[in-house]
C-alpha positions in Angstrom: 16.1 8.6 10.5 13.9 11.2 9.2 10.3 9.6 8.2 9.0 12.6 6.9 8.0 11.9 3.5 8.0 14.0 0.3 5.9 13.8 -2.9 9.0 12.5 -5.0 9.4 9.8 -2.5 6.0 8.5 -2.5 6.1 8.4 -6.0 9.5 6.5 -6.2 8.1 3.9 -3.7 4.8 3.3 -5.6 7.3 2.7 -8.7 9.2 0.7 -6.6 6.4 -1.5 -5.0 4.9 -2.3 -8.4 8.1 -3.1 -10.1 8.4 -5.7 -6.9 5.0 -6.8 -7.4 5.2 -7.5 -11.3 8.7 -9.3 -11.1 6.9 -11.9 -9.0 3.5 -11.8 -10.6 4.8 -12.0 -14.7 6.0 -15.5 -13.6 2.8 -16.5 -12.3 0.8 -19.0 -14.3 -2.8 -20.1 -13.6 -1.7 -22.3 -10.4 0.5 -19.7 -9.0 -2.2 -17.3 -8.7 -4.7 -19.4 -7.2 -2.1 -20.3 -4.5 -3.9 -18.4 -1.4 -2.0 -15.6 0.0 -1.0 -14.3 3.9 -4.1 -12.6 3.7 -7.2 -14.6 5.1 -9.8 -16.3 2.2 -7.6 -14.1 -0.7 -5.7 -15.9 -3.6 -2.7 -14.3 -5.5 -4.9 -13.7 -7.8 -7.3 -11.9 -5.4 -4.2 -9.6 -4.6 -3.8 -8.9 -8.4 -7.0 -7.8 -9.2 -7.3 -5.5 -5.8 -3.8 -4.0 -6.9 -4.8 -2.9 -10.5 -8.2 -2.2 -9.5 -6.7 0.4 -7.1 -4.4 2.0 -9.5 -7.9 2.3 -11.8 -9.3 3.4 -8.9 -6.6 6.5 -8.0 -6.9 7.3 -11.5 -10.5 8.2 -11.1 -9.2 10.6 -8.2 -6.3 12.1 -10.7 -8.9 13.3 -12.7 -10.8 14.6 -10.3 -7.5 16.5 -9.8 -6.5 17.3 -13.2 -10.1 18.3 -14.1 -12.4 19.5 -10.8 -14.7 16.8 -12.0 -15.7 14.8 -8.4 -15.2 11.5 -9.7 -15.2 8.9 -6.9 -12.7 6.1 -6.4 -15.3 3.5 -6.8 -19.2 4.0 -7.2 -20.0 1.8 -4.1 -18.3 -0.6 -1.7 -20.0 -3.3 -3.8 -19.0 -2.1 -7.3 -15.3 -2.3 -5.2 -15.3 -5.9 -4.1 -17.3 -6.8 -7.5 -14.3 -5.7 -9.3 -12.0 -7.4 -7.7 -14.2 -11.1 -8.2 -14.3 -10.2 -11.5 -10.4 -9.6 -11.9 -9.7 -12.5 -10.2 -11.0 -15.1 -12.6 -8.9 -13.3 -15.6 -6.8 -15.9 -17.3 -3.2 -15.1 -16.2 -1.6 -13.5 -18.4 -4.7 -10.9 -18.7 -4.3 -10.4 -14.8 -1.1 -9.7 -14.9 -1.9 -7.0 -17.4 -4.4 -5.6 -16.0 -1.3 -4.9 -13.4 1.0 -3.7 -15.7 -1.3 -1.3 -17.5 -3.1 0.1 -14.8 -0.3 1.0 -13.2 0.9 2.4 -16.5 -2.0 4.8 -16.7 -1.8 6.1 -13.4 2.0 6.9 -13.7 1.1 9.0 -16.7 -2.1 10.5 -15.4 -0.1 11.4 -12.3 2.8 12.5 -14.5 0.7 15.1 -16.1 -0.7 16.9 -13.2 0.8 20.6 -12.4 2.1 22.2 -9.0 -1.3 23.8 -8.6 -3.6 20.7 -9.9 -1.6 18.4 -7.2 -3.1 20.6 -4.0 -6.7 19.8 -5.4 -8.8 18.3 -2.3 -10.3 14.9 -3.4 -12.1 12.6 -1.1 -10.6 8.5 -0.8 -12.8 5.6 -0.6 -13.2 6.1 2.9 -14.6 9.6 2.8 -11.4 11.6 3.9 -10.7 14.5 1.9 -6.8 14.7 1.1 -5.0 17.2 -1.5 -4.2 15.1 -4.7 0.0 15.1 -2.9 -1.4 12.1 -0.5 -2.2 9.9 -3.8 1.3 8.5 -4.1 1.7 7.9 -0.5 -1.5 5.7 -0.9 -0.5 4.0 -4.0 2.9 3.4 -2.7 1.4 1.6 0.5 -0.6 -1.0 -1.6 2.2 -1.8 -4.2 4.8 -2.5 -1.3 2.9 -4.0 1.3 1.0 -6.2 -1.1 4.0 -7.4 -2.9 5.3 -8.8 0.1 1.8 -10.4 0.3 1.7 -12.0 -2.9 4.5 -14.6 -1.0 6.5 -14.2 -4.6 9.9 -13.9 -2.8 9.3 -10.6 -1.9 10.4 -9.1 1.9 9.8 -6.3 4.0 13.3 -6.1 3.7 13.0 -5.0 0.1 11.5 -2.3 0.3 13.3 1.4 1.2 14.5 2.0 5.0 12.6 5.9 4.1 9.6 4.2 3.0 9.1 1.4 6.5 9.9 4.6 8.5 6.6 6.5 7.1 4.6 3.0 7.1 5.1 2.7 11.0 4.5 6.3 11.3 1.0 6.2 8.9 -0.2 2.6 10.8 0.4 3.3 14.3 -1.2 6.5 13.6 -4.4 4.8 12.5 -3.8 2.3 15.7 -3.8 4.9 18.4 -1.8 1.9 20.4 1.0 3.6 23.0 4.1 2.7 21.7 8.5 3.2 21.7 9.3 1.6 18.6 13.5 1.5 17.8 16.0 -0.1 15.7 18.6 -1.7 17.6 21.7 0.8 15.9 18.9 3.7 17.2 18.8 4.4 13.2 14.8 4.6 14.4 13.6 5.3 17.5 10.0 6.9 17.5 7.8 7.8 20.5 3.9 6.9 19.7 1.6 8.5 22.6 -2.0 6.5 22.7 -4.0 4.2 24.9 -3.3 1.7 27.2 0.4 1.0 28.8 3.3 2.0 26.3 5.1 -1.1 24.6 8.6 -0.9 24.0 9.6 -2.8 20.8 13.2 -3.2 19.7 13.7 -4.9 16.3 15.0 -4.1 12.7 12.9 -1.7 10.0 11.5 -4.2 7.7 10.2 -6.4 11.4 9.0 -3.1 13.0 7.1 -2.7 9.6 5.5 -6.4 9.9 4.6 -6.6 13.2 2.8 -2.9 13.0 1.2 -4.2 9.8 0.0 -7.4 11.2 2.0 -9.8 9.0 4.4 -10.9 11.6 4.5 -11.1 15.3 7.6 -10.1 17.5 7.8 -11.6 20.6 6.7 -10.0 23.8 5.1 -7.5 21.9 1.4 -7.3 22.2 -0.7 -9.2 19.0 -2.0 -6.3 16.7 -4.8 -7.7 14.1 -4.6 -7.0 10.3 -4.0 -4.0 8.6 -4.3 -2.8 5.0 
């Protein structure tokens, strides 16, 4: 399999991801979304919040894009992580439209931009600079990871065989962990150079996925901690 991604398919798996993350959410009342999550001291409703506040967040950088205004993603960590506690204690139903709409606005902010405004350099939260053409690959990663997180009935397994391949690709990147990661139909088989002794991991796409993103352990594999 081919993991190499293209702007059309980052943009079809951010769709994708948030129409997974909304099926689950819309059915969510007050309880469900102050269930706690797979990720440590975060609710559902912590997961909601961070979600729409990312796509307000991308926004600022389509803009930036569309206009050559430098408009950050977020004016500090703080004003970040304030957001999010604010979001969080949102009755339901205004949570999960805060989702909904966000997301919304981002599509058709992202929708608008031409061949030459989507090569603009804009810098993420974390002060790389990136032509606008990574923004959907970084959307995409937040809708489909995190609505497996939300534990709404949503798997790995849902999500496209094209988009797993560029998420083990992107994380083990970001690891710098030696590893020979393969499915066992050799549908996958990808050859990470990095430190320490090289791990060879044989499992399906959607548990390749999980274990590089730290959500489930395969065994004989060394442990890996969080990611995203």
């Amino acid at each position: 399999m081919n993991s190499t991604r293209t702007l059309a398919e980052a943009r079809g798996w951010a769709a994708h991801g948030t129409r997974l993350f909304l099926a689950a959410a819309e059915t969510f009342g007050p309880a469900e979304y102050a269930a706690p999550s797979p990720l440590p001291g975060w609710t559902r409703a912590h997961l909601a919040a961070h979600l729409a506040a990312n796509a307000d967040a991308l926004g600022n950088l389509v803009h930036w894009a569309a206009t050559g205004e430098p408009t950050p993603m977020y004016a500090s960590p703080e004003e970040r992580l304030a957001g999010i506690e604010r979001g969080r204690t949102l009755p339901a139903a205004e949570l999960t439209s805060w989702v909904r709409e966000s997301a919304q606005r981002l599509a058709a902010a992202t929708d608008a931009l031409t061949p030459e405004q989507w090569q603009t350099p804009v810098v993420t939260a974390q002060g790389r600079t990136v032509p606008a053409t990574e923004l959907p690959w970084m959307r995409a990663r937040e809708a489909c990871v995190h609505a497996v997180d939300l534990a709404g009935g949503v798997t790995f397994a849902d999500l496209p065989d094209g988009f797993l391949a560029a998420l083990c690709e992107d994380v083990l990147a970001k690891r710098a962990t030696a590893f020979v990661l393969r499915t066992p139909d050799g549908g996958y088989e990808r050859d990470f150079p990095g430190d320490g002794e090289k791990a060879v991991i044989e499992a399906e796409l959607p548990q390749l996925a999980a274990y590089l993103t730290g959500r489930q352990h395969i065994g004989g594999a060394p442990p890996l901690g969080p990611w995203l």
